[in-house]
DOTOR-983951 format. One record per residue (C-alpha): x, y, z; residue number from 0. Coordinates in Angstrom, 1 decimal. Layout:
! residues N
{x: X; y: Y; z: Z; num: NUM} $
...
//
This chain:
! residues 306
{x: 141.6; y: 110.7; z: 4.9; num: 0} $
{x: 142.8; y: 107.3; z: 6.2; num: 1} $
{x: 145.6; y: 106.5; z: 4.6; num: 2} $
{x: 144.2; y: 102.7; z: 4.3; num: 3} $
{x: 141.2; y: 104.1; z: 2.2; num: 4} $
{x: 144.0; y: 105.9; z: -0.3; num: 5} $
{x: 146.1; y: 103.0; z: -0.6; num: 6} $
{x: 143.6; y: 100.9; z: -1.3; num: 7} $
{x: 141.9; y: 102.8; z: -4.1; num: 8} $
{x: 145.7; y: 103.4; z: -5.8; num: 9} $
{x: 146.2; y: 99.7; z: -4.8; num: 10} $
{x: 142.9; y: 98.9; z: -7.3; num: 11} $
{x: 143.7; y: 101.2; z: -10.2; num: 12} $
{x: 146.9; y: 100.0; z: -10.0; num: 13} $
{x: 146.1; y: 96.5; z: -10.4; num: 14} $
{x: 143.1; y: 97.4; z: -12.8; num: 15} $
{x: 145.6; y: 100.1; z: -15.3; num: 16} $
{x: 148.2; y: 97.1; z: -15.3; num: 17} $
{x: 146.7; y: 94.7; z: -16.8; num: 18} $
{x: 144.5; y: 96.8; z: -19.2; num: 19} $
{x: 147.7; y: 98.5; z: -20.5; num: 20} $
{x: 148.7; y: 95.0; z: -21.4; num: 21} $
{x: 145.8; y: 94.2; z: -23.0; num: 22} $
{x: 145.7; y: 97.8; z: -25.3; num: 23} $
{x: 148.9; y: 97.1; z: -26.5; num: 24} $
{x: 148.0; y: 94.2; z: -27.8; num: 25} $
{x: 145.0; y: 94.9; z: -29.2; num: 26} $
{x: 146.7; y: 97.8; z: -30.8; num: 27} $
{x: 149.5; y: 94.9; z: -32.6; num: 28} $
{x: 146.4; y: 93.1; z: -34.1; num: 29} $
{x: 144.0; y: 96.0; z: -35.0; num: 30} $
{x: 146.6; y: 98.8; z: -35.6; num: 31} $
{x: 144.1; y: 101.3; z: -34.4; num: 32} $
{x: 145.7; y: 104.8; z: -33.3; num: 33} $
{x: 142.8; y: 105.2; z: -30.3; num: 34} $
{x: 143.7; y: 101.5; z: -28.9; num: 35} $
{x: 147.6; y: 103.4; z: -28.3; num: 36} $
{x: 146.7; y: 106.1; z: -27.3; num: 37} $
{x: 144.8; y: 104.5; z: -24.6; num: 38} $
{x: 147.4; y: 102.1; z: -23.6; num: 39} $
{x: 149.8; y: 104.8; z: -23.5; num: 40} $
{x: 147.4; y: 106.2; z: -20.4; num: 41} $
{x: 147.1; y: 103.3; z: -19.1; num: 42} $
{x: 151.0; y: 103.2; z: -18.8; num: 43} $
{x: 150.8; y: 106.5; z: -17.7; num: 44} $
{x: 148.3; y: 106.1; z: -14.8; num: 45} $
{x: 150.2; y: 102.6; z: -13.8; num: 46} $
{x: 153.4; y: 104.7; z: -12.8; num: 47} $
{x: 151.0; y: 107.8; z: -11.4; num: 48} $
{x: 149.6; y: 104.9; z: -8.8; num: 49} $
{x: 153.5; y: 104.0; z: -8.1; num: 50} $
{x: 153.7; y: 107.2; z: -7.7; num: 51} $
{x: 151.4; y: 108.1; z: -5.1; num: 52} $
{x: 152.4; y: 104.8; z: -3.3; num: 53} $
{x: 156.0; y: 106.4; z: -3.2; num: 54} $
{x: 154.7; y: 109.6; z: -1.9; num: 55} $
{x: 152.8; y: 107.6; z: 1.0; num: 56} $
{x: 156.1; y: 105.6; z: 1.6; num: 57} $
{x: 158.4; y: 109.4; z: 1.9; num: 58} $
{x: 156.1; y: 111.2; z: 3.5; num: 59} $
{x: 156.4; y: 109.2; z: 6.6; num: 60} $
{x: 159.4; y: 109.9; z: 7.5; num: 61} $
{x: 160.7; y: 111.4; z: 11.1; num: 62} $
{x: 161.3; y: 114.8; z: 11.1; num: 63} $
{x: 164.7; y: 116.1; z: 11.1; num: 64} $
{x: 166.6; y: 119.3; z: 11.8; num: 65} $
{x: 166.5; y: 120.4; z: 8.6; num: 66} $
{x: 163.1; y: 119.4; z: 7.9; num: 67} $
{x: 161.4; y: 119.9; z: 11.4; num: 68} $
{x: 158.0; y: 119.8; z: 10.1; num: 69} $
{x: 158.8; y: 116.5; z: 8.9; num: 70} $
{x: 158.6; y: 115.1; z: 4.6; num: 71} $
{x: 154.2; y: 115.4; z: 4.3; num: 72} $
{x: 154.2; y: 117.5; z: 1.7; num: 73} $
{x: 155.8; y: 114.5; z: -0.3; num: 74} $
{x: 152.6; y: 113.7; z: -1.2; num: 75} $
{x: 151.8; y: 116.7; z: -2.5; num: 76} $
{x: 155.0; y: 116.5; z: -4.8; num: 77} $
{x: 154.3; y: 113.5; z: -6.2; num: 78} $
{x: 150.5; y: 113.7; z: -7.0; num: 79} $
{x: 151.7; y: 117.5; z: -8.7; num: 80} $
{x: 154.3; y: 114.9; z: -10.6; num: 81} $
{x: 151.6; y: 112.9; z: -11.2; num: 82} $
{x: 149.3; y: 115.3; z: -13.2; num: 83} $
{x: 152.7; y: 116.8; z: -15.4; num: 84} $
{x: 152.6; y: 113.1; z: -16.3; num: 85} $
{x: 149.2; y: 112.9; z: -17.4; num: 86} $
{x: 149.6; y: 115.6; z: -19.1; num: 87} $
{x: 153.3; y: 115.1; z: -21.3; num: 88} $
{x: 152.9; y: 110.9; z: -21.0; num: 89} $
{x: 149.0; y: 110.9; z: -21.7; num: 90} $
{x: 147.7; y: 114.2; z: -23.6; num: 91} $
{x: 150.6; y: 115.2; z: -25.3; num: 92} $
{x: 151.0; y: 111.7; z: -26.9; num: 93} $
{x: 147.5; y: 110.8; z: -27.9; num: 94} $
{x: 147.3; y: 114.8; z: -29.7; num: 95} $
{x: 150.6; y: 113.5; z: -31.7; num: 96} $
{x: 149.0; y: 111.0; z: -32.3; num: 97} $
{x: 145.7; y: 111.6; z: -33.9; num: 98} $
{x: 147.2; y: 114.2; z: -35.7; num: 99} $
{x: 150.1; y: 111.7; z: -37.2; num: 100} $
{x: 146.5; y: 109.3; z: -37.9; num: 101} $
{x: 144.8; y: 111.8; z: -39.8; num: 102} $
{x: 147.8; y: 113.1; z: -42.0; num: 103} $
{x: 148.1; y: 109.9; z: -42.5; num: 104} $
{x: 144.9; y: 107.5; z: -42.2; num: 105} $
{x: 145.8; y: 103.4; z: -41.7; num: 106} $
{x: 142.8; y: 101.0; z: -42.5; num: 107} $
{x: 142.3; y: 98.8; z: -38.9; num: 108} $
{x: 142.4; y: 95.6; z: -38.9; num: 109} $
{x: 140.0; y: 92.8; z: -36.9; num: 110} $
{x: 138.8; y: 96.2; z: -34.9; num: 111} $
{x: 136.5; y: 93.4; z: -33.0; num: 112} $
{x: 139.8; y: 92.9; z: -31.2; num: 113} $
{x: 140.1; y: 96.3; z: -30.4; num: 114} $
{x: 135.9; y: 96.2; z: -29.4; num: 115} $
{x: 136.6; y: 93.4; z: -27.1; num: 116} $
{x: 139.4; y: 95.1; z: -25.3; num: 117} $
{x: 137.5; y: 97.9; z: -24.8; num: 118} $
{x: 134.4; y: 96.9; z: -23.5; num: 119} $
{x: 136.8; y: 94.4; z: -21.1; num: 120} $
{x: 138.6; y: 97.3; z: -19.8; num: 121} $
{x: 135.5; y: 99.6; z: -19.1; num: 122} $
{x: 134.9; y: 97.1; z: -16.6; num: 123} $
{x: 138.2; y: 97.0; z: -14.7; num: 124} $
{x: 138.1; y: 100.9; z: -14.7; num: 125} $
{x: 134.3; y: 100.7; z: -13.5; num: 126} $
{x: 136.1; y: 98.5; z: -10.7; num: 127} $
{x: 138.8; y: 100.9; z: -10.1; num: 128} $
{x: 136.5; y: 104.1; z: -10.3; num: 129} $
{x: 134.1; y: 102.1; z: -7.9; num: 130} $
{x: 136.2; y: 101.6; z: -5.2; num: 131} $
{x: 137.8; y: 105.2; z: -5.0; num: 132} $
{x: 134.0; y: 106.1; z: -5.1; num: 133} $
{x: 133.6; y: 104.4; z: -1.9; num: 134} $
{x: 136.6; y: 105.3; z: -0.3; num: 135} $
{x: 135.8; y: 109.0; z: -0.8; num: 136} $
{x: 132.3; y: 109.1; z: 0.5; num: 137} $
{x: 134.0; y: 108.0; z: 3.9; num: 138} $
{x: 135.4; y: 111.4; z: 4.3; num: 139} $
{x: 133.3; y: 113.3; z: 1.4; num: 140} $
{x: 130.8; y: 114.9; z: 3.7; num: 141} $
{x: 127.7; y: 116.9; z: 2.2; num: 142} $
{x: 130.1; y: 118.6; z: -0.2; num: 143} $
{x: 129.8; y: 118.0; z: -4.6; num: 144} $
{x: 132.1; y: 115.9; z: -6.2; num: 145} $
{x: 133.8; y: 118.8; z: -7.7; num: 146} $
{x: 133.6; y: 120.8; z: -4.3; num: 147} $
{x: 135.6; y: 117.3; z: -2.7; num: 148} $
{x: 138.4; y: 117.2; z: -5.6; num: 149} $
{x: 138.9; y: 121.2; z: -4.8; num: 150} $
{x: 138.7; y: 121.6; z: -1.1; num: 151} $
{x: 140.2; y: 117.9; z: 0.0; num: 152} $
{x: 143.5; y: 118.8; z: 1.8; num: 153} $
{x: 144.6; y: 115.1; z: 0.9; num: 154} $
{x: 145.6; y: 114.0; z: -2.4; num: 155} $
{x: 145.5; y: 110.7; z: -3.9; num: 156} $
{x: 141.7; y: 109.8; z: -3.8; num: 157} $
{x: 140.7; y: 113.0; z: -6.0; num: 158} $
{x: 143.8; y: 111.8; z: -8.3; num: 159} $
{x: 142.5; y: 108.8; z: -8.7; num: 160} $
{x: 138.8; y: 110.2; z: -9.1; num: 161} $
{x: 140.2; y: 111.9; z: -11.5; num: 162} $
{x: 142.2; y: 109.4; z: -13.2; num: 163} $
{x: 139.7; y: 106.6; z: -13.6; num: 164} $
{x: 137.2; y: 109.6; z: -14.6; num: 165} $
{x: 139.5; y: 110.2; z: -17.8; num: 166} $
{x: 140.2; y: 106.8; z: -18.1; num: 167} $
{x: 136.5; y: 105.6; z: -18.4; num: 168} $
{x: 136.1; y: 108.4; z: -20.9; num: 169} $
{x: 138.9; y: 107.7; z: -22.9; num: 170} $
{x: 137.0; y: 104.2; z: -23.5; num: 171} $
{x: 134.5; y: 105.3; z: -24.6; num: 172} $
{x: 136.1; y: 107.8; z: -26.7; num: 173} $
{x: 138.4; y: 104.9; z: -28.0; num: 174} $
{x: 134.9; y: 103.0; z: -28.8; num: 175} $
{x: 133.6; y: 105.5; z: -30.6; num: 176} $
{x: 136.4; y: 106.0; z: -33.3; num: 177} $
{x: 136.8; y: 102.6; z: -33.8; num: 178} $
{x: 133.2; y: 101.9; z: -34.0; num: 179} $
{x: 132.5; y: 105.0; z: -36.6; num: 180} $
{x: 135.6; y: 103.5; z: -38.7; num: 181} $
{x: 134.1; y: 100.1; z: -38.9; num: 182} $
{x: 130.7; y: 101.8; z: -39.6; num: 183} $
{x: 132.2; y: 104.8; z: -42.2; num: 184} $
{x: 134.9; y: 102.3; z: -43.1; num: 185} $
{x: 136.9; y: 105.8; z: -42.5; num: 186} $
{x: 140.0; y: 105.3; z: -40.3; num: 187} $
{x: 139.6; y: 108.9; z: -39.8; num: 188} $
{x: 137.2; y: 108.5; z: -37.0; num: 189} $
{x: 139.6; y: 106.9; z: -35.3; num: 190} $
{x: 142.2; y: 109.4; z: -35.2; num: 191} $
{x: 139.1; y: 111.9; z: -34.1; num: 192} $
{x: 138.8; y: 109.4; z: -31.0; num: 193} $
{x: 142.3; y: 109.5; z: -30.3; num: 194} $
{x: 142.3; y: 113.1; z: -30.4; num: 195} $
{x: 139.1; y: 113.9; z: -28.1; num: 196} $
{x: 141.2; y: 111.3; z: -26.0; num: 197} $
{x: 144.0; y: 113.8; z: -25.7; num: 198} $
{x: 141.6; y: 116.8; z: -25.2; num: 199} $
{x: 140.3; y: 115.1; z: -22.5; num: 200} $
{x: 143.1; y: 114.1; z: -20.4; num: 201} $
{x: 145.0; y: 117.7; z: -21.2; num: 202} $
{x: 141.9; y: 119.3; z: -19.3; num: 203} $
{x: 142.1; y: 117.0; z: -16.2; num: 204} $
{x: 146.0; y: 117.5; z: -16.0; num: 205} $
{x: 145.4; y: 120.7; z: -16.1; num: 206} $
{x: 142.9; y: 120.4; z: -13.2; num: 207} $
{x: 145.0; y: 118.0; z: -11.2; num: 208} $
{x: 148.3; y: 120.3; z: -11.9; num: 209} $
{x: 146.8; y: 124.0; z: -10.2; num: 210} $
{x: 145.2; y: 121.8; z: -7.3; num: 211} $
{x: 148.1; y: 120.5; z: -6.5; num: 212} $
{x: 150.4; y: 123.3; z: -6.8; num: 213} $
{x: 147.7; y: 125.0; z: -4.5; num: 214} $
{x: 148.6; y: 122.2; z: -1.8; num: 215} $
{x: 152.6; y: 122.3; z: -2.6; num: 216} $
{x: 152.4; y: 125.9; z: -2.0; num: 217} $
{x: 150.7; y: 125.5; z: 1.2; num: 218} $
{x: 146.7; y: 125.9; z: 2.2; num: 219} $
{x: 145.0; y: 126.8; z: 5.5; num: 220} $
{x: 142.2; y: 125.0; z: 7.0; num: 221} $
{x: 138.9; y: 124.7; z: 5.2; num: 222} $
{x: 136.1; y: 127.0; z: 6.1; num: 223} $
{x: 134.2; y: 124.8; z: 8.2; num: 224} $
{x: 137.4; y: 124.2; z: 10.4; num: 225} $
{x: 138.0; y: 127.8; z: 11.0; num: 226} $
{x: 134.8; y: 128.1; z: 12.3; num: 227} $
{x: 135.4; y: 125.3; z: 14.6; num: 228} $
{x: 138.7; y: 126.4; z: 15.6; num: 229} $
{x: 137.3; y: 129.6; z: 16.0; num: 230} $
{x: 134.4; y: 128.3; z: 18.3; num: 231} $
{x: 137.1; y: 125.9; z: 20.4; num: 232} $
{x: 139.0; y: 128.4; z: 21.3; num: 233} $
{x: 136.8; y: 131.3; z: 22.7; num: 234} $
{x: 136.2; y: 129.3; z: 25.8; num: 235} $
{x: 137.0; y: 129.3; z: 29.3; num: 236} $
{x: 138.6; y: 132.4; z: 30.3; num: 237} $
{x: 139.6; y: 133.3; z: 26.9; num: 238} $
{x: 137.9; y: 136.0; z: 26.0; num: 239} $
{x: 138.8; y: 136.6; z: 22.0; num: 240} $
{x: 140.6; y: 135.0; z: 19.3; num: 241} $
{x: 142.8; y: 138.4; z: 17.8; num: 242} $
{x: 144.3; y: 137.0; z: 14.8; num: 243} $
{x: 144.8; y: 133.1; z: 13.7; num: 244} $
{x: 147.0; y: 131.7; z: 10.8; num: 245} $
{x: 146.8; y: 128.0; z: 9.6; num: 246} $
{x: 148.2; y: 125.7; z: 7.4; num: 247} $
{x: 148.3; y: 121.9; z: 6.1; num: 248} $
{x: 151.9; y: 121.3; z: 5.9; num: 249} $
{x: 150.8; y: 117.7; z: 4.9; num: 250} $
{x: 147.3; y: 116.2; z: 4.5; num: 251} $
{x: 147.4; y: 114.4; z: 8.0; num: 252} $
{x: 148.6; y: 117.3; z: 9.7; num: 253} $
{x: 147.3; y: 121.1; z: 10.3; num: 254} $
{x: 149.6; y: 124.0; z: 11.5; num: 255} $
{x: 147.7; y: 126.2; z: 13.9; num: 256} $
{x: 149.1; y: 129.5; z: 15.6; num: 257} $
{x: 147.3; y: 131.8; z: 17.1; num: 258} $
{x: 147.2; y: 135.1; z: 19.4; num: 259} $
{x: 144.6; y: 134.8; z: 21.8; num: 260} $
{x: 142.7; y: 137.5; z: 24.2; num: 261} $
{x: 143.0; y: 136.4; z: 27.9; num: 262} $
{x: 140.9; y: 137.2; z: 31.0; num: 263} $
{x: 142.8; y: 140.4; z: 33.0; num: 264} $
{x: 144.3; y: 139.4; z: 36.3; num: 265} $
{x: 145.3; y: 135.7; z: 35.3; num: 266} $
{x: 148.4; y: 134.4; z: 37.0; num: 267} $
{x: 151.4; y: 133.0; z: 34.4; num: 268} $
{x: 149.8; y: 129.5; z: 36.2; num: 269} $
{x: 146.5; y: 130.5; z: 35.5; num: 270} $
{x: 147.6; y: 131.8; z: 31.9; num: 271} $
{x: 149.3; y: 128.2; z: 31.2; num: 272} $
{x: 146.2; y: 126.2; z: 32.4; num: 273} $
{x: 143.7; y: 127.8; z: 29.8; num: 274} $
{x: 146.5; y: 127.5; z: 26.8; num: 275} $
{x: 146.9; y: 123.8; z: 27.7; num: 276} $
{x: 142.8; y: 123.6; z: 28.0; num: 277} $
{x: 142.4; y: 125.2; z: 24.4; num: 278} $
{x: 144.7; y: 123.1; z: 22.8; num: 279} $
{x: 143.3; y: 119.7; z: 24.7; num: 280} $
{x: 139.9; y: 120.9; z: 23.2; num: 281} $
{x: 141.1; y: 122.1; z: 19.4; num: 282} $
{x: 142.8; y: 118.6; z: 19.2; num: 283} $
{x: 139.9; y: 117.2; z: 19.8; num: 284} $
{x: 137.6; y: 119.2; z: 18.1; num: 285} $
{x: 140.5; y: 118.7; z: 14.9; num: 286} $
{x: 142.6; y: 115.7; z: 15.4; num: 287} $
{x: 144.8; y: 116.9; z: 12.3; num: 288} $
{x: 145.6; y: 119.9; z: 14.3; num: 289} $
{x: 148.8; y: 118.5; z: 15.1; num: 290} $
{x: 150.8; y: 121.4; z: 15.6; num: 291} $
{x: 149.8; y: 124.7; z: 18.1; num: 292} $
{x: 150.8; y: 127.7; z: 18.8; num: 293} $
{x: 149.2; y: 130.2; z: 20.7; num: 294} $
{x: 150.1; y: 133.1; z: 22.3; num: 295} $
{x: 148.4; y: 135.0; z: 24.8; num: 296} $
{x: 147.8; y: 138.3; z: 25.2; num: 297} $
{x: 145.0; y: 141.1; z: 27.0; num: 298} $
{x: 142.0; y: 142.1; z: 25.1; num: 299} $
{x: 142.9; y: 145.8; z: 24.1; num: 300} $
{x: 139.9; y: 146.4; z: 22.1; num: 301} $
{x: 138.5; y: 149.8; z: 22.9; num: 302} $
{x: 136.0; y: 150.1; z: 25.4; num: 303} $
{x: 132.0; y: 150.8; z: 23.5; num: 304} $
{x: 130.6; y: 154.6; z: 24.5; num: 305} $
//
């Protein structure tokens, strides 16, 4: 992923969460309606997840030092796991307490057009938001699903976001629908039923967000389709074999390989170094995120067919 595309999607649901946070609040002063907090209570949440991810850009670019000599990537990864315990404690948890509070103890709304207005106001900024992460993610999508994109993507913040302004657009219309049932029913209950699917809702994409990302924090090899090209790179020349390979994304811009590879019989240490600098020139090529290679050389001891 360019990290132009990423910031520029966090830089729009930033912008977008912002000023619809504003908005809910206020709209929850006038109308009192539990859904309208709820919501602006994600919207607060996923304001400081974007300045979040903006911080993890900032870190992770740092030089690499002694003690790190790998360099800071995985920052990203930390902060965008940071981000989804916050969507869960700041967002879920909050809007659960919340409806529950509401239905223990219904409140009638007041001028719920307000609240309507809000709504329907902010479903467009989040279409805007949602929009452009759309189009920032098709760039590097491929032919893969949606879902197979948010589970295989090595690089964090657009499936975030995806995520995010998913929930976010949901939670409208969740909000819209308890307020609009209440003003129907005139039965503030169905607003604290909003608020609650609200909080369902954003506790099962935290939950989503939070084992993808510990899968990255941990650490994850190259995607199937770039094992086979590594594996296809490689076996050139006058090597004859790939024994045994190990990978790993130790940030989302930059792939660990090591390998141990069969070479012809007979090769000079001149002839040895030629090839290793000839597979690397073509696996960096093949994989400019292949950043980082090691390969070892060694003879092609696999028993001889009878």
């Amino acid at each position: 992923m360019s990290a132009g595309g990423g910031t520029r999607a966090i830089l729009a649901a930033l912008a977008a969460n912002a000023g619809i946070a504003v908005a809910k609040f206020v709209g929850f002063a006038i109308t009192g309606a539990s859904s309208m907090l709820a919501e602006a209570v994600h919207s607060v949440a996923d304001t400081s997840n974007q300045a979040l991810l903006l911080l993890g850009q900032r870190t992770s670019r740092r030089k690499a030092t002694e003690e790190h000599p790998f360099g800071y990537g995985r920052d990203r990864y930390f902060y965008s796991f940071i981000v989804a315990l916050m969507l869960f404690s700041l967002g879920s948890a909050f809007a659960i307490y919340e409806g529950i509070h509401k239905l223990q103890h219904p409140e009638p709304l007041t001028s719920p057009l307000v609240a309507v207005l809000i709504l329907v106001v902010a479903i467009g900024l989040e279409g805007y938001s949602f929009f452009t992460a759309m189009v920032e993610s098709r760039k590097i999508k491929g032919n893969v699903t949606w879902w197979g994109f948010i589970r295989q993507s090595r690089t964090p913040e657009l499936p975030v976001v995806l995520l995010e302004d998913t929930g976010a657009l949901l939670g409208l219309v969740f909000a819209l629908f308890g307020v609009g049932l209440s003003v129907v029913t005139d039965d503030p209950m169905w607003d604290a039923v909003g608020t609650l699917m609200i909080g369902a809702l954003l506790g099962v994409i935290a939950i989503i967000l939070i084992i993808e990302m510990k899968s990255l924090l941990i650490g994850e090899g190259a995607t199937p389709t770039e094992l086979d090209t590594i594996r296809k790179v490689l076996v050139e020349g006058r090597v004859q074999r790939l024994i045994h390979i190990r990978t790993q994304y130790i940030g989302p811009d930059e792939l660990l390989v090591a390998a141990k590879i069969a070479m012809a019989p007979g090769l000079s240490l001149s002839d040895v170094a030629t090839e290793i600098d000839a597979a690397e020139a073509r696996l960096r090529e093949a994989i400019p995120t292949a950043r980082l290679i090691y390969l070892e050389p060694d003879l092609d001891r696999t028993p001889a067919k009878t």
